[in-house]
N, C-alpha and C positions, 0 to 999 in steps of 0.2 A: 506402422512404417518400419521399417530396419533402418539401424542404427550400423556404421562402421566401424570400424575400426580402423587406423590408429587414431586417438582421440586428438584431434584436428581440428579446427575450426569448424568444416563442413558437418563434424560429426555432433558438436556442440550445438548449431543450430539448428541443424535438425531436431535433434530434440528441446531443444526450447521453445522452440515451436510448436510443437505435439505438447509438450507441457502448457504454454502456456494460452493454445487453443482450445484445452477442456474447463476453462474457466471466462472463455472470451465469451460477450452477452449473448451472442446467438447459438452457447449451446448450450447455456445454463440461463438464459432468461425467459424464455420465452412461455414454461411449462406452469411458470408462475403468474404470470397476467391475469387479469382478473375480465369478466364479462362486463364489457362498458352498456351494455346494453340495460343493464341493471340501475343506471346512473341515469339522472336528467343531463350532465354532461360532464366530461372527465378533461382537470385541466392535470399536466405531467411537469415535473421539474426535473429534470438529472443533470446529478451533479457531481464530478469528480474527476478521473482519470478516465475512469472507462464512460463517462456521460454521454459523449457525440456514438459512440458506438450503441449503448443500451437505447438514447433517442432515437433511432433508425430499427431497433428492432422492435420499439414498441408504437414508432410510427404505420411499419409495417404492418401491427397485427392489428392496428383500430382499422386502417384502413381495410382490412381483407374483413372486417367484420361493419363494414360502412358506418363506425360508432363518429361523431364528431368527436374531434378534441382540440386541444392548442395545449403550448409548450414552451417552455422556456431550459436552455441545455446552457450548463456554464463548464467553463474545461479550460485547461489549463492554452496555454499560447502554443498554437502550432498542431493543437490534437482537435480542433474543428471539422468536422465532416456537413458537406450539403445537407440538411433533412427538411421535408417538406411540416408546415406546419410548427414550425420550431423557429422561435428567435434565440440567438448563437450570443453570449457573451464570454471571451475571453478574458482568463486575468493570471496571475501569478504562482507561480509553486514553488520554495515550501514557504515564504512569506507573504503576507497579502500585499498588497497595491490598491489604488485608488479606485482601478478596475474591480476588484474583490468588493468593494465599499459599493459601487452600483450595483453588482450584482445580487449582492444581501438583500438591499433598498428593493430591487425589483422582485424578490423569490417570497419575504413580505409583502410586498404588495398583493401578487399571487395569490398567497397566502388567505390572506385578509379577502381576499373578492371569492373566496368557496361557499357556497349556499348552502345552507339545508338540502338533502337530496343528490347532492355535487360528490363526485369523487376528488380527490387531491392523492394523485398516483406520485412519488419522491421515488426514484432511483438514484439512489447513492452510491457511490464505489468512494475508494480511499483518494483522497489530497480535496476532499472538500470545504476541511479545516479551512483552508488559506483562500481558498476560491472563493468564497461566498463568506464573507465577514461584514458585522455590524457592533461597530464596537458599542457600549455600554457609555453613556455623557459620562464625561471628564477623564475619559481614555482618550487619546488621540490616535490616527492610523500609526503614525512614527512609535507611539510608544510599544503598540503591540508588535513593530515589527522588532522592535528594540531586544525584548523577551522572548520573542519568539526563536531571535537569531541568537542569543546568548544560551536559553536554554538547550539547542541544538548540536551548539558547541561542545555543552557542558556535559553530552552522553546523556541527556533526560531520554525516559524511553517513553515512547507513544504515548503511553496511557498517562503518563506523567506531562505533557507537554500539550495534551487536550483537554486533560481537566482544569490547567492553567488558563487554557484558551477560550473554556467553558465561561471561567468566574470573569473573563471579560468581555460579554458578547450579550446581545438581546438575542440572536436566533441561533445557538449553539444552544446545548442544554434542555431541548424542550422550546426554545425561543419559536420556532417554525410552525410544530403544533400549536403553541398559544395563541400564535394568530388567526387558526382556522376558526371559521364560526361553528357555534355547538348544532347539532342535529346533520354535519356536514360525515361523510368519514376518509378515514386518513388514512390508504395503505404505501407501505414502505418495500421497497423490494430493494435489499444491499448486498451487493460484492464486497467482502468482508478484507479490510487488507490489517487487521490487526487479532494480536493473539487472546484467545479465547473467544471470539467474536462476539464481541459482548457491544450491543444496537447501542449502546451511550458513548460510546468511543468509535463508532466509524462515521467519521467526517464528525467528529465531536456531539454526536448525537443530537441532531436541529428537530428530527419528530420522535423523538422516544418521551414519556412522562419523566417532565422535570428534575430533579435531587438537588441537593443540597453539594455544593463543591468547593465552599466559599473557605472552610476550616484546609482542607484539604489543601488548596490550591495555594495559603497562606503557609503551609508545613514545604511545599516544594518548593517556593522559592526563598525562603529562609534554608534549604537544604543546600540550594546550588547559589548560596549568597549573592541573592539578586534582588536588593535594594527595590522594590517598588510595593506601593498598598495594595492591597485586594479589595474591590469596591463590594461596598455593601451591596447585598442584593434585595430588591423593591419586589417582597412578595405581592401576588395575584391569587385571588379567589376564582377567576376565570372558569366556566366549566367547560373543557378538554371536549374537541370532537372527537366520535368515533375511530381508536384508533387501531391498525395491526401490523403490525411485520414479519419481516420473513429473508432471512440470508439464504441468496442464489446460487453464491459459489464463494469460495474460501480455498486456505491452502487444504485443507485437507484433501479436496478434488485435483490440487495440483499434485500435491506427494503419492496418491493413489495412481494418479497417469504416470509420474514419473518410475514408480516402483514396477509398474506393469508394462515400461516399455523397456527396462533394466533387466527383468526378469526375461523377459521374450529375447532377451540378446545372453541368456546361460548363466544371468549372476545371480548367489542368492544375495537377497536385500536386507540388510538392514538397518532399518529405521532409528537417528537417535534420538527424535524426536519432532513434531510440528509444530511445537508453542517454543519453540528457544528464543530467551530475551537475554543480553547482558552485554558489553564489552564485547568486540568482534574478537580482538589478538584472546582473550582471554576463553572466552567460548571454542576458538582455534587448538587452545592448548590443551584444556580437557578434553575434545576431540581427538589429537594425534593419539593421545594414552590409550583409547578406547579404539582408535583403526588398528594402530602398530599392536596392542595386547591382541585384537582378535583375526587379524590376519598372518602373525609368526608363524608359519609352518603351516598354512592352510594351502588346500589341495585343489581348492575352486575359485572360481570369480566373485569377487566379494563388494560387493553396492552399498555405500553407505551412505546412506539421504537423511537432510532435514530441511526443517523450514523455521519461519518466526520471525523475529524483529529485531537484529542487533543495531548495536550505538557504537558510536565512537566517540571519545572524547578527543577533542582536538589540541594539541599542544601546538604543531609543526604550523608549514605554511605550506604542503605539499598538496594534493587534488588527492581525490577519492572516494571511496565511499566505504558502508559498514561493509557488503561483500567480498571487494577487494582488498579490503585491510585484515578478513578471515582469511582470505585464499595466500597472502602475506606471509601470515602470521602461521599457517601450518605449513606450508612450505618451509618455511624456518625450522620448526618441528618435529618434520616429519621424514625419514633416513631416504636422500634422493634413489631416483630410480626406481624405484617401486611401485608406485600410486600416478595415477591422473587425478585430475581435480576439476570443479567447475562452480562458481557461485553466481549468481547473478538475481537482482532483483525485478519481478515478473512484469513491471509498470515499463518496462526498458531505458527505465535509468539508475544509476545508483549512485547518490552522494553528489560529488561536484564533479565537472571536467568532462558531462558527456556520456561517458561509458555505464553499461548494464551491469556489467562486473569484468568476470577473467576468465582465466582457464591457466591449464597447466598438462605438459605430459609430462611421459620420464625424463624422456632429454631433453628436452627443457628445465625439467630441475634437476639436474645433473651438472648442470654450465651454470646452476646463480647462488649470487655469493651475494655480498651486503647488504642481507634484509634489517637486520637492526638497523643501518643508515635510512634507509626510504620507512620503517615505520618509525621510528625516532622524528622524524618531519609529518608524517600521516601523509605520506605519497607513495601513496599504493596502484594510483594512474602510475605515475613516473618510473614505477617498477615492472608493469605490467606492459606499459605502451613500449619499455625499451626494449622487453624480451617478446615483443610483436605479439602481445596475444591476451593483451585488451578484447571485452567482447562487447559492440557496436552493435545495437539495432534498433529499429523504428518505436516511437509510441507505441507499446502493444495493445491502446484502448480495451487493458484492464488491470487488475492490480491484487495482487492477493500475496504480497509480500514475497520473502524470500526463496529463493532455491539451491540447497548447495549439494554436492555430488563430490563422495571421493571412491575414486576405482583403483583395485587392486583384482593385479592379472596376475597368475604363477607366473614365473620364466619371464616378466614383462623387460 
């Protein structure tokens, strides 16, 4: 598709759109399904952000292959879609609820009723951490969300905040496979929304083989001094059904669209990386040094993309999220006038208060002043919503983290 110019509203969702369609299930899942026909019967769970969407495309292709199945799809409030064959449970993001608590109870159950000869098909996408919990005796729901909401605060980054979430759950961790009966098999098809894509950290890993997370999870919250014990964990000798997985889409599929739709609009691209984790403002600042050093005196259009997983750590009392606290935090940075900008997290939300991310052109950052005041509070909404260009859009029923874009035009 073509992309406009000036970078505008119209011109931003367009391409988020194109971005964040070559990672949507129906064009990254489908190649992956497996021949139900192989199976005495195949039951599906999916679970996460992009769930209600991957349950309709894999409703779709049992049915075009007349396989029976049934299904259980859990998703967050508000991202339900009709699917035949499919019971729908809603519940909470990024903390769990009570609703998360049934739907754990029911995905076990599930679970536990695969046979010998049975498939157990799990599409997972990212926020299934929260959606489907089953805390571990003598956790209570209140305490997980207790930790969950303190560590979030405190800048813990994914991989940090799910292994925590691991050491207190029966079906994180391998909990999910443990409950299938042996001689059954268990494949896994996941939209990857965490860096390195590593199957034990998306949606806290409920069918990957087991590990150990108990020492670990004990080190993070002695890090971000969060007073609570880490329960012992009640090994099993269980023997493990059939199991395999497989990541359908990730950001790497989104950076690659995005770099090829930048490209096809005259800029060259450069990539600063797909796995960035740390601090938003601070990831922001090594960023400006690295656009402003390699765009001085350059003679082309210059594209510079990444993706990954930033934190913030929360001081203020202001709305936002890790995107719009980057697009902040280089704008602050970075010599007005020069540069467009764009960040936005591909699930279509980011952080608190609604919005996906931001955006920014020249003149727009030409007219703004007081960024130290709005991140001094972490209101990076309230910085964005004032200068009108906050970026608002639907559930994108999928999830593959970050995208951020900064554009440098000659003569802009």
């Amino acid at each position: 598709m073509t992309l406009e110019e000036p970078f505008e509203l119209k011109y931003w969702q367009a391409f988020y759109q194109s971005v964040t369609a070559s990672v949507h299930p129906e064009n990254c899942l489908p190649h992956y399904l497996p021949d139900g026909q192989h199976f005495e019967k195949t039951k599906i769970l999916s679970v996460g952000k992009a769930a209600s969407a991957m349950a309709i495309v894999a409703a779709r292709y049992f049915e075009a292959q007349n396989t029976a199945f049934s299904g259980l799809c859990i998703c967050p409030y508000g991202h339900a879609k009709a699917c035949d064959g499919f019971e729908q449970i809603e519940a909470n993001h990024p903390t769990p609820d009570q609703n998360s608590i049934k739907a754990g109870e029911r995905a076990l159950a599930m679970a536990g009723s695969i046979e010998p000869g049975e498939l157990f098909l799990v599409l997972m996408s990212g926020g299934a951490s929260s959606l489907m919990c089953a805390p571990v005796p003598r956790v209570t729901l209140a305490e997980k969300q207790d930790v969950t909401e303190r560590l979030m605060l405190s800048g813990a980054s994914i991989a940090e905040l799910n292994t925590v979430r691991q050491a207190f759950s029966r079906i994180k961790n391998g909990g999910l496979l443990k409950a299938v009966n042996a001689g059954a098999q268990v494949l896994t098809l996941a939209i990857s929304d965490v860096v390195s894509d590593d199957p034990s950290l998306i949606g806290s890993g409920p069918s990957v083989e087991p590990r150990s997370v108990e020492d670990k999870a004990r080190d993070i919250l002695i890090k971000f001094n969060i007073g609570f014990e880490v329960p012992r964990c009640e090994d099993t000798n269980k023997l493990l059904a059939g199991n395999s997985y497989q990541i359908v889409g990730s950001s790497s599929t989104a950076l690659e669209t995005a770099a090829l739709l930048l490209e096809g609009q005259g800029y060259d691209v450069i990539n600063l990386g797909g796995d960035i984790e740390g601090e938003a403002r601070d990831v922001a600042a090594f960023h400006s040094t690295e656009i402003e050093l390699r765009s001085t005196d350059a003679a082309q259009k210059l594209a510079f993309i990444s993706g990954g997983e930033l934190t913030v750590t929360v001081k203020g009392t202001g709305k936002g999220g890790p995107n719009q606290e980057y697009l902040l935090a280089l704008m602050r940075s970075l010599k007005p006038g020069l540069f467009a900008g764009f960040a936005a997290d591909t699930d279509g939300r980011d952080g608190s208060g609604g919005a996906a991310g931001a955006f920014f052109n020249s003149q727009l950052h030409r007219g703004c002043h007081d960024f130290d005041t709005y991140l001094r509070d972490n209101n990076s909404l309230g910085f964005f919503g004032r200068l009108g260009s906050s970026f608002i859009t639907e559930p994108t029923q999928t999830n593959v983290n970050d995208i951020r874009v900064t554009l440098y035009v000659p003569g802009l």
